[in-house]
Every structure is written in C-alpha cells, then in structure tokens.
C-alpha positions in Angstrom: -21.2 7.0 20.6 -24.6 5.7 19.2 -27.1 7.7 16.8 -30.2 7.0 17.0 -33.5 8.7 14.5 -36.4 7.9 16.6 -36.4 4.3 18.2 -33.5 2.9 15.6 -30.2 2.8 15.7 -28.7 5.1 12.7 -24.8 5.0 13.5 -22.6 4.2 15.8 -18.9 3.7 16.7 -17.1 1.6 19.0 -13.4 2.6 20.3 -10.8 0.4 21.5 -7.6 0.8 22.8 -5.6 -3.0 21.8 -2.0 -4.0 23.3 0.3 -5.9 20.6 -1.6 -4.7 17.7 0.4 -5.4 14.2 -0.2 -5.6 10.9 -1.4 -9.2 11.1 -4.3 -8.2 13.6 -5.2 -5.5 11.4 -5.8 -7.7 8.4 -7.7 -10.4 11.1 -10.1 -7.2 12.5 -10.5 -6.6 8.6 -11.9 -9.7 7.8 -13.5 -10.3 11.1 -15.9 -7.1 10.2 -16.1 -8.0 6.7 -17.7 -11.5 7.2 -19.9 -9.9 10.0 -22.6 -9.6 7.4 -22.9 -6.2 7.6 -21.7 -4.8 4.1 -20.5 -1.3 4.0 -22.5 -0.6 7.1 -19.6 -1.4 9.3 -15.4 -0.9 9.0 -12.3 -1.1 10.9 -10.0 2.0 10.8 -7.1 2.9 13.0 -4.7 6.2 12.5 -2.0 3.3 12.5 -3.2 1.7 9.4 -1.5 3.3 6.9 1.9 1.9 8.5 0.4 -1.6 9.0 -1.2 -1.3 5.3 2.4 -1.1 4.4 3.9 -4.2 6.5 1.2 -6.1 5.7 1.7 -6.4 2.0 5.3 -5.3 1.8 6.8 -8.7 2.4 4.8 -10.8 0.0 5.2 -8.1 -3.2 9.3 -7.7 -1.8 9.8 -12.2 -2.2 7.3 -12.2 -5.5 10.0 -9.4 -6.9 12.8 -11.2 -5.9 11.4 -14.5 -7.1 10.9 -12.8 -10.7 14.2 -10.8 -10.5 16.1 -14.0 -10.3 14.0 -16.0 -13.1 14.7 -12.9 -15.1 18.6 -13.1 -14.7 19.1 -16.5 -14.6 17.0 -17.0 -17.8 19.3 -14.0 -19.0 22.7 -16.0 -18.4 21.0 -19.3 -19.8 20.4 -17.7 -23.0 23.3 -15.6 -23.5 25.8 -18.1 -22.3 23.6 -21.5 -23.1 25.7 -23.0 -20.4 23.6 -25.0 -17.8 26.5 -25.1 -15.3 27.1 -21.2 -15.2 23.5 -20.9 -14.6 23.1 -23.3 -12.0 26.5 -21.7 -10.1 24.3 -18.4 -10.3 21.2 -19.8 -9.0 22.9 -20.6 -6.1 24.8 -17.2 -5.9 21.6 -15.5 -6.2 19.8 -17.6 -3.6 22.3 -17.2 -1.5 22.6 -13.0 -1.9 18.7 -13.1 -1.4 18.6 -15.8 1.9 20.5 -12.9 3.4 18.8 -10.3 3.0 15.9 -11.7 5.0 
C-alpha cells in the first residue's frame, strides 16, 4: 500500500510472506533496514517477533549467567575452603553439569 500527498510519496508498506524465517533473519532484516539510511522512516515488524525477540537474546544472557554463576561459586569454595584442588574438582563438576544442559 503506498500514500501518497500530492506527487510524493508519504508512507508506505511492503508485505512479505518468508519460508525458514528465525530469529537470526529477524535480527539480519533489522539491521538490513537500519543501515538503509532511512532513520525512523522505515522498520521491520512481524506478529512473530515477540517469540524471535526472545530466542534471539535468550541464549547469549542464559551462557553470560551461567558463566557468572560458576565464577560466583567457585570463587565461593576457594575462599571458604582456600583449597585449590577442591576448587579445580568443582570447576570441572560445574563445567560438566553446564556442557549438558546445552
């Protein structure tokens, strides 16, 4: 659909229907409009986005709270225990528990 106010273009919108679209194209259609050069003038929106909003971001914030959850115990059991050895043996406990759950 295109608006136009006399000769010039005012709005318009553009629909597309796209096969194997995940959270990863989102985020490429995203930036793909936002280097167009158009500012605010254009966006990318899809009903679908709030679930790929959620994929998109969800594994990077679940390993950087994993990653600090461990330093936090491990650093935990190094200074209640001071022993090096126990640490490492959890360290790899830990490592292990989280491989797994990916």
């Amino acid at each position: 659909a295109m608006v136009f106010q006399g000769e010039s273009l005012t709005a318009s919108r553009l629909r597309l229907l796209a096969r194997g679209f995940g959270p990863k194209q989102m985020l490429q259609l995203r930036a793909t409009v936002e280097s167009s050069g158009l500012g605010n003038a254009a966006f990318f929106y899809s009903p679908a986005d709030i679930y790929y909003e959620q994929d998109a971001i969800m594994l990077e914030y679940t390993a950087r709270s994993l990653m600090w959850a461990m330093v936090s115990v491990l650093g935990t059991v190094l200074i209640f225990t001071a022993r090096p050895g126990l640490v490492l043996v959890m360290a790899v406990a830990v490592t292990s528990c989280g491989a797994h759950m990916f």
